[in-house]
C-alpha angles and dihedrals in degrees: 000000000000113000096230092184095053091052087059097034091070104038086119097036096062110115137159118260127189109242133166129069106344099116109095118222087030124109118217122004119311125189106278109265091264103067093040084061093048097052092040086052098039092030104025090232130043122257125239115282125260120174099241120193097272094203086057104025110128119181129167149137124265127196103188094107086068094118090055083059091239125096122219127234127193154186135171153138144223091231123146086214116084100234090178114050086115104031094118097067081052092057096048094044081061090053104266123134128222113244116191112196138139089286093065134261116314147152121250125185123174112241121188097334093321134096109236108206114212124207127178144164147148116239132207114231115271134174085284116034137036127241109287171135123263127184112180122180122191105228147189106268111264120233123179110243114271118234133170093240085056093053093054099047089046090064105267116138118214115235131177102241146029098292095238094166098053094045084053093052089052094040105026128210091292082060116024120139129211128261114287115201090352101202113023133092124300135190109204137184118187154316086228137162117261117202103204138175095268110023135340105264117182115244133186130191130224140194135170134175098249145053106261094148091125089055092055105041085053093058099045086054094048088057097054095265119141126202116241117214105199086049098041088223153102124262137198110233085262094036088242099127121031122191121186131200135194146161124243135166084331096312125118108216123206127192116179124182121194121227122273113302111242106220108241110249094185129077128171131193126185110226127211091260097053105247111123122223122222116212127200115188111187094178117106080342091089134061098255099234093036124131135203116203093166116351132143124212112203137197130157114277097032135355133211128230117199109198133178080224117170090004123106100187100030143062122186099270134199117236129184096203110078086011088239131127101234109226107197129206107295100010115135131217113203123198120189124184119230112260109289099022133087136207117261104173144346122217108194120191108205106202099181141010140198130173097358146047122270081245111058104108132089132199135218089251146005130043116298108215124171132187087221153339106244122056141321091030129145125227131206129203097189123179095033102156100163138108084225136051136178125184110203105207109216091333092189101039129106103205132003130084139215120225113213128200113184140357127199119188122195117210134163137162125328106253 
């Protein structure tokens, strides 16, 4: 099969090499210096030699099948001649062996305690590709050597100890592991913030000058974390936090990644008076899709309840679109004070509306006010006094539903 990716991927890669018979002591033409570098380096020996177009010939290393735990390493040509029609007696000449599955045909040959796996074709041109040759070689994946010196010109910082407040930082207490070499020498990058696809996760990375990989396992055992073996890692029971280890150049190497960050929905600010809002953001702060039948948000002066109350089909709901958390007929909010304060006052921001107007709902107390009926409206609740509160969202309707953005609850000391 022709590796289309590989192909893409080296567009800008592609470079002329002298090759042909410029390496003394040697009969017939051999691959230039450079690329002999380059496959004893990536394969751990050189391929056999084809007299690639030297004005076309690409050749690399690409490191996307990661994840698969090999390394890919290629070299072509956009050439009319088929260079490789018998490529494969080359091969086996070389000592590899030909495999037919149901991936294809193709050549393996064990290198240094891995199987090296050898494709190889010639294409016709198409829409996207010129005329040519292609050799790609599955590969160990290739790390730069790791020194102390590029450690620390990478950014670690040596510290005496197994960094235990910095992996808690990343883990947290629901997945903290255990010291690892306790009291020897640690490079350490981090703790930093990760953006990733699904969520941001704080990782920190870790090195030190020994193999200390049965310790660790050990410990990760010991704390309820599984190797997975399609992932060549470490989970957590849940999979929320993932750490990996490896071995290089005498170095154990420790990446650990937290679990997913929960947007804070809560927010509180102390005003002049005295008094505290309570804020409670539902936008970007919520999974879109998620529903609360009966859930409770706390923070440290009040806490909010969202309940399906009184409906029998629908729970308040957060939606994305629209960044609103849908209150449907009959759904309650309930607001309760911490212990020793009372609630003054509720500001409600009402982002969407259907079926209904931004001001159909009552509370238990206080006077419910509103700027307007359609959305975006705001919505006070003023004269509160009281350590409880519940909101009733369209109490007497049969269908609708208020979306509401945001809700800020003023509380202060019980007179």
């Amino acid at each position: 099969m022709k590796n289309n990716a590989i192909k893409l991927l080296t567009v800008g890669l592609i470079a002329p090499l002298m090759i042909g018979c410029n390496n003394k002591g040697k009969t017939g033409p051999t691959w230039s210096s450079d690329i002999v570098e380059e496959m004893e380096l990536y394969l751990g020996e050189v391929l056999p030699f084809v007299e690639l177009n030297e004005e076309t010939i690409y050749h690399g290393y690409d490191n996307s099948n990661e994840g698969y735990g090999v390394g890919t390493y290629y070299i072509g040509d956009d050439n009319d001649a088929n260079l490789v029609a018998d490529y494969g007696t080359k091969l086996e000449e070389a000592g590899w062996s030909l495999v037919q599955d149901d991936e294809g045909e193709y050549y393996t040959k064990e290198v240094n305690d891995f199987e090296l796996s050898c494709f190889f074709d010639w294409y016709e041109a198409s829409d996207e590709y010129a005329a040519g040759n292609e050799i790609v070689v599955y590969c160990p994946v290739y790390v730069e050597p790791v020194t102390e010196e590029a450690l620390l010109a990478a950014g670690y910082t040596k510290v005496n100890g197994w960094p235990a407040s910095d992996v808690l930082e990343v883990l947290t207490d629901a997945y903290n592991i255990g010291a690892v070499n306790a009291t020897g020498e640690w490079f350490v990058s981090g703790p930093q913030l990760i953006e990733g696809n699904y969520g941001d996760y704080y990782g920190i990375f870790l090195a030190t000058h020994s193999d200390v990989t049965e310790e660790l396992i050990e410990t990760l055992e010991d704390n309820g974390y599984y190797y997975d073996e399609d992932y060549l890692a470490y989970f957590s029971s849940d999979d929320e936090a993932e750490i990996d280890v490896s071995l290089n150049n005498g170095f154990t190497l420790i990446d650990i990644y937290g679990p997913y960050l929960v947007p804070d929905v809560t927010n509180e600010t102390t005003n002049a008076d005295g008094s505290i809002d309570v804020s409670f953001t539902f936008a970007s702060a919520l999974t879109d899709g998620t529903s609360y039948a009966n859930e409770t948000i706390e923070s440290t002066s009040a806490s909010l309840n969202i309940s399906k109350g009184n409906n029998d089909n629908n729970a308040p709901t957060y939606y994305s679109n629209g960044d609103t958390l849908r209150c449907y007929y009959k759904n309650t909010l309930t607001i309760t004070a911490a212990t020793g304060l009372t609630i003054n006052s509720v500001t409600i921001e009402v982002g969407s509306v259907k079926n209904q107007t931004a001001n159909n709902m009552t509370a238990s107390s206080g006077t419910l006010t509103s700027t307007g009926t359609t959305a975006p409206a705001t919505v006070t609740i003023s004269g509160v006094n009281a350590s409880t509160l519940t909101i009733n969202i369209a109490p007497e309707a049969t269908k609708g539903n208020i979306g509401i953005s945001s809700i800020t609850v003023n509380v202060s000391s019980a007179q």
